[in-house]
C-alpha positions in Angstrom: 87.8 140.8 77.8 88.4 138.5 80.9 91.7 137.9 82.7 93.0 134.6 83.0 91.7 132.5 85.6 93.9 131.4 88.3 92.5 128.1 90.0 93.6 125.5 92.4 91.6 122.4 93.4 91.2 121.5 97.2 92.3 118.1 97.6 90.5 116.8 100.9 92.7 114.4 102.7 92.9 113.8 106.7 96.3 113.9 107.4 98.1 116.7 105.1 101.7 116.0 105.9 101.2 112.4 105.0 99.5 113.3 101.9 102.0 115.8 101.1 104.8 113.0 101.5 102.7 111.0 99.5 102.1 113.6 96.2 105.7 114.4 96.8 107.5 110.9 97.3 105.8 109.1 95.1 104.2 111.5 92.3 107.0 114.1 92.0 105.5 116.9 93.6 107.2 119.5 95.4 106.2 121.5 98.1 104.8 124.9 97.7 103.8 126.7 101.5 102.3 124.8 104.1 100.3 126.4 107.0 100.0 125.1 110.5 97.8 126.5 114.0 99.7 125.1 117.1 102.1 123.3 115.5 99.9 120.7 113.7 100.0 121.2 109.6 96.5 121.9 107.8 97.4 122.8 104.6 100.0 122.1 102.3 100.2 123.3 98.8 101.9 120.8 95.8 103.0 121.4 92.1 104.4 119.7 89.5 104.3 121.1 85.8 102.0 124.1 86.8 99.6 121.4 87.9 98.9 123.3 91.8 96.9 121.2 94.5 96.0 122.4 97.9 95.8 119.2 100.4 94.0 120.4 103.7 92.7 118.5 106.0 90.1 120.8 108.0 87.2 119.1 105.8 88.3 115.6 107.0 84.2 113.9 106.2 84.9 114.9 102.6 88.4 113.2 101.7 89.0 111.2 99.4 86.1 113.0 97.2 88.5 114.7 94.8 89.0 114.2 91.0 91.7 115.6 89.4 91.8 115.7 85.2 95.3 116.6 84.1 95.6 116.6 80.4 99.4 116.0 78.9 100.6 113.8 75.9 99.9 110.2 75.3 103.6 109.8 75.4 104.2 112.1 79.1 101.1 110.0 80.4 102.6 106.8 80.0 106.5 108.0 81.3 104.0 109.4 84.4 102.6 105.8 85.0 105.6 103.8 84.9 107.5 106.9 87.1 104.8 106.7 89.3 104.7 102.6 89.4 108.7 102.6 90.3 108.1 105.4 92.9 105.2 103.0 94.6 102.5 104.5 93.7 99.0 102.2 92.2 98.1 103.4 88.7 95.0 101.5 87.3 94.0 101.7 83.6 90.7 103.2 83.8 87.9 104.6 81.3 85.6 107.0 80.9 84.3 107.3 77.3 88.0 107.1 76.6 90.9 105.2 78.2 93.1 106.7 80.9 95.7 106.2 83.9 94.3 106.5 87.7 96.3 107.3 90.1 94.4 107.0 93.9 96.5 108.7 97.1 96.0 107.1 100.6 93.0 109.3 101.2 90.9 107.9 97.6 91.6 111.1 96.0 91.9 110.4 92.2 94.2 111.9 89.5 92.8 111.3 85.9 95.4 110.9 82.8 93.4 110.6 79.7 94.7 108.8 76.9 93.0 109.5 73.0 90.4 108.4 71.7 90.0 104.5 70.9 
């Protein structure tokens, strides 16, 4: 039988502390750990809801290449949008084979919300 699986997506950005103010400010985030060399921050860690994303910045060619799909209820995903509209952040009514909120950060990064089936 096989254990559960533990995962957290990298989230390429190219500044983590601004991205980290960002999924924390306007998403509802909080802050996990960070880790910094010389002072500067490369990593932070963010979670809301068990949803866990690690925003680094050492891959700085590949940010903004991230999709996130977080599942919830029709009725949580539209509180999220209209939370996340009042906080400042974009959400754009999207689609793919089914409607759903999008949620970009600075970086391009996307977070997915599906909605049910038309």
């Amino acid at each position: 039988m096989a254990k559960r699986w533990y995962s957290r997506p990298l989230v390429f950005v190219r500044d983590a502390e601004a991205a980290a103010d960002f999924y924390t400010g306007k998403l509802g985030f909080r802050e996990s750990w960070r880790y910094a060399e010389d002072g500067k921050v490369l990593i932070v860690q963010v979670a809301r809801n068990g949803c866990e994303l690690i925003l680094t910045q050492q891959w700085p060619k590949a940010a903004g290449t991230a999709v996130i799909f977080i599942s919830i209820d029709e009725a949580e995903v539209r509180e999220l949008a209209a939370e996340f509209t009042y906080a400042g952040a974009t959400v754009e009514d999207g689609r793919w084979g089914y409607p759903m909120k999008v949620v970009m950060d600075p970086d391009g990064n996307q977070l997915w919300f599906p909605l049910p089936a038309d």
